[in-house]
BAROFI-135213 format. One line per field, with one value per residue: x, y, z of N, C-alpha, C, CB in turn. Coordinates in steps of 0.001 Angstrom, whole numbers. Glycine has a CB too. Example, Ala and Ser with C-alpha at 12.3 -4.5 7.8 and 13.67 -1.06 7.14 Angstrom:
// residues 2
n_east <- [13190	12850]
n_north <- [-5690	-2250]
n_up <- [7800	7080]
ca_east <- [12300	13670]
ca_north <- [-4500	-1060]
ca_up <- [7800	7140]
c_east <- [13200	12900]
c_north <- [-3300	30]
c_up <- [7800	7870]
cb_east <- [11308	14084]
cb_north <- [-4473	-598]
cb_up <- [9046	5725]
This chain:
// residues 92
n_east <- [855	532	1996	97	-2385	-2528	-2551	-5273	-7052	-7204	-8579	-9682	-11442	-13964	-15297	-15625	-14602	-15583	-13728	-11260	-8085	-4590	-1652	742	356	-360	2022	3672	2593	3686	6073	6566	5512	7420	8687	7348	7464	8620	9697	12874	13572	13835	13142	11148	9742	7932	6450	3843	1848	-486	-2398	-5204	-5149	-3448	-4443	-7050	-6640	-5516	-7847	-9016	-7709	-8006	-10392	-10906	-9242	-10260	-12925	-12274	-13053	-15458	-19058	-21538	-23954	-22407	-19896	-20658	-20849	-17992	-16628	-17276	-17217	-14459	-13490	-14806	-14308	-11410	-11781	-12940	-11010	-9240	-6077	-4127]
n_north <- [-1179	2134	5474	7837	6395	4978	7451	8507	6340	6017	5227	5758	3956	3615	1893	-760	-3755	-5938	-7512	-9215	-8136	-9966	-9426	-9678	-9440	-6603	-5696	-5980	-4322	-1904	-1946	-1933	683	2306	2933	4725	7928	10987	14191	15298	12474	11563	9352	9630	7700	6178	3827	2545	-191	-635	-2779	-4447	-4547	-2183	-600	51	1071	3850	4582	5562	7685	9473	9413	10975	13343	14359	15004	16691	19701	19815	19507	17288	16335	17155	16078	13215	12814	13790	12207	9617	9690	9945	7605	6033	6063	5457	2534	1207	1118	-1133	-1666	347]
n_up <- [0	-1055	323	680	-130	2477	4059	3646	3595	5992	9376	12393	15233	17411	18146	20815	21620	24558	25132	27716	27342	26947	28810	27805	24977	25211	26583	24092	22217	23307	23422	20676	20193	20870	18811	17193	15531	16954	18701	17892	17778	20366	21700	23987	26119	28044	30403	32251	33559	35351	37599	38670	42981	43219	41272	42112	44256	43271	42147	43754	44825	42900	42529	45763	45000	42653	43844	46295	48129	47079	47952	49132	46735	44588	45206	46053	42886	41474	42763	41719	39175	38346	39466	38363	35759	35992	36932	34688	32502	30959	31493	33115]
ca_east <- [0	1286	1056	-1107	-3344	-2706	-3261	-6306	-7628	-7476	-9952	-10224	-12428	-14239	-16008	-14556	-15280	-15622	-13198	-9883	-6584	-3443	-620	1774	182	-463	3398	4321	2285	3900	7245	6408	4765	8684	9475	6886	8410	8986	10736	14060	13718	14874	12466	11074	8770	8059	4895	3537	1265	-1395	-3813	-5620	-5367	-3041	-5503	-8569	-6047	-5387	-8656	-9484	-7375	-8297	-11698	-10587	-8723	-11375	-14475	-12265	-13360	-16969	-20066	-23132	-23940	-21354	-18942	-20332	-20585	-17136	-15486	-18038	-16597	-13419	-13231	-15401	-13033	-10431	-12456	-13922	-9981	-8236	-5049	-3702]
ca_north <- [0	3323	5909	8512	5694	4981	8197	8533	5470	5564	5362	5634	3334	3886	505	-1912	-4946	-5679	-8726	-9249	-8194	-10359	-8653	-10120	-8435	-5055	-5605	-6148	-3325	-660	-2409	-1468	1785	3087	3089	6178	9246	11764	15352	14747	11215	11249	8334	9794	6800	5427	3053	1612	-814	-719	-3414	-4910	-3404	-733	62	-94	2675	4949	5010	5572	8755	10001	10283	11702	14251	15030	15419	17609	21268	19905	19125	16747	15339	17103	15652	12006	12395	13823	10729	8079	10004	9915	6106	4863	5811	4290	1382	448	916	-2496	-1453	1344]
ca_up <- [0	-794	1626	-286	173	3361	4962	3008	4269	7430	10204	13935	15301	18852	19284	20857	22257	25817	26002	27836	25977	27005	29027	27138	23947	25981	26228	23015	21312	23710	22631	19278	20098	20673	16828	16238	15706	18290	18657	17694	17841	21629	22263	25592	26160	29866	30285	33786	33586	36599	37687	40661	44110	42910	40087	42368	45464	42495	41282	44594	44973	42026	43177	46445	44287	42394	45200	47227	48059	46820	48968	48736	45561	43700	45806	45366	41272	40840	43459	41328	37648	38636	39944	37661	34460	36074	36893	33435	31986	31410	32108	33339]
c_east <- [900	836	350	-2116	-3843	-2926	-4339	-7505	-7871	-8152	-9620	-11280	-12475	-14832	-15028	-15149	-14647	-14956	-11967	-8565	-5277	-2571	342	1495	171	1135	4079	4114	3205	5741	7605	6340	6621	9026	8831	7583	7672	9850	12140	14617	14603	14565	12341	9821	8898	6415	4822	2140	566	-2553	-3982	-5329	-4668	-3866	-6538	-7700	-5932	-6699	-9470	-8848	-7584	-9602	-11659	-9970	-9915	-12867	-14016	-12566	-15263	-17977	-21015	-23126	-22838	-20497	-18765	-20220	-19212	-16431	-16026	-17233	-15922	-12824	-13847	-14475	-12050	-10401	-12689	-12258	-9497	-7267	-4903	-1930]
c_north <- [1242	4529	7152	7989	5122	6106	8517	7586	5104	5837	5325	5204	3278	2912	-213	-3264	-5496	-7330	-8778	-9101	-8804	-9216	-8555	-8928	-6942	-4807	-5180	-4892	-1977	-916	-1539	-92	3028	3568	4702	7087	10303	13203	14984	13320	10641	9882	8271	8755	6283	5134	2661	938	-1129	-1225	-3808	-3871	-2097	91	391	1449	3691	5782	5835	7188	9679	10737	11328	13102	15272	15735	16551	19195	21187	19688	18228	16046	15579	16559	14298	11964	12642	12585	9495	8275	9688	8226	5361	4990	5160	2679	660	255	-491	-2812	28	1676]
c_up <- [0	297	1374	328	1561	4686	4846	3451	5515	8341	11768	14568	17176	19096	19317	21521	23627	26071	26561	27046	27222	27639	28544	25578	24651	26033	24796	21768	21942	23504	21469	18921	20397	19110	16424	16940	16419	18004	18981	17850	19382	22411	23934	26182	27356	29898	31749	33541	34884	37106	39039	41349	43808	42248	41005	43705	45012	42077	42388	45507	44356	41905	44264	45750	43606	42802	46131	46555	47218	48167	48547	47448	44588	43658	44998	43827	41061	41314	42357	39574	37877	38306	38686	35781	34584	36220	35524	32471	32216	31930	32149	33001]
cb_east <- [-972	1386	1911	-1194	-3152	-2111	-2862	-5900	-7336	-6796	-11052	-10302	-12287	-14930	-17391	-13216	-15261	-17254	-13193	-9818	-5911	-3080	-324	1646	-1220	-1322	3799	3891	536	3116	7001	5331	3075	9873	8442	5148	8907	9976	10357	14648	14431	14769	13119	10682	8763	8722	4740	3382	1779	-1628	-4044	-4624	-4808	-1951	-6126	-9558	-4635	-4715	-9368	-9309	-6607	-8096	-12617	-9887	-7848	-11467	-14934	-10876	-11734	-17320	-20751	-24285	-25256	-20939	-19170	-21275	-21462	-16583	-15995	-20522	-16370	-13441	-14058	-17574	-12329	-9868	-13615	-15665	-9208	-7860	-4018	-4180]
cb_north <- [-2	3895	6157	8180	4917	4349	9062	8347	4852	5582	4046	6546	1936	5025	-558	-1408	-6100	-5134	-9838	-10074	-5768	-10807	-8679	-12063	-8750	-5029	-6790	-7525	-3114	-272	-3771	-1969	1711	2159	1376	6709	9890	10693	16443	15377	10908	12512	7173	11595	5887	6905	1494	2738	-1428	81	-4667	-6240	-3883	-660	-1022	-2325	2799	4497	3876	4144	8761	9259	9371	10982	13514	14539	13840	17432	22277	18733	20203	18016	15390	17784	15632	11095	13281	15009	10041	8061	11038	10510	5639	5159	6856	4581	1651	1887	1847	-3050	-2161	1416]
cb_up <- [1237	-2077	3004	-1929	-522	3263	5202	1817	3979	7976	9826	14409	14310	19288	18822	21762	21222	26458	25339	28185	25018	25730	29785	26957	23127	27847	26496	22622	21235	25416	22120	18785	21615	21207	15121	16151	14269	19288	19631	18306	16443	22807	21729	26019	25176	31625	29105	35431	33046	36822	36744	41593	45547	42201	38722	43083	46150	41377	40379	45023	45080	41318	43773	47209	43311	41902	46600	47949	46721	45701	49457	48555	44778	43527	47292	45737	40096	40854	45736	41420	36895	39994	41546	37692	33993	36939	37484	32397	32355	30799	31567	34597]
C-alpha cells in the first residue's frame, strides 16, 4: 500500500469490544509503540502498567482528588466520575 493511500484510508475506530486483551500483547504493542516518531527522535517513552489493588487505590485517589473542596452530591458524582473511568480501563 502506498502511503497517499494509506493516509487517506485511514480510520479511527471507537467501538470496541468488551473482552480481555493479554498482558503479554499489551506488552508487546507498547514495545512497538517506541518506533513512532517523536521530537528529535529522543524516544522519551516510559509506560507503567497498573492493575488490581493498585488500580482499584489509584482510582481511589483520584476520586478523592477530584471530590475535594466539593459538597453533597457534587462531591459524590465527581469521586463516582473519577473512579469509575479508572475502573472500566483495562489497564492502566
Amino acid at each position: 500500500m502506498d502511503i497517499e493511500t494509506l493516509i487517506k484510508e485511514r480510520r479511527s475506530v471507537s467501538l470496541f469490544e468488551d473482552k480481555p486483551v493479554s498482558i503479554d500483547l499489551v506488552k508487546e504493542m507498547l514495545k512497538t509503540s517506541v518506533w513512532v516518531p517523536n521530537h528529535k527522535m529522543t524516544q522519551p517513552w516510559r509506560f507503567t502498567i497498573i492493575t488490581g489493588e493498585t488500580k482499584e487505590q489509584l482510582a481511589n485517589l483520584a476520586g478523592d482528588f477530584m471530590a475535594r473542596g466539593k459538597t453533597g452530591e457534587d462531591k459524590d458524582r465527581a469521586f463516582n466520575k473519577a473512579t469509575g473511568h479508572l475502573a472500566k480501563s483495562r489497564f492502566m
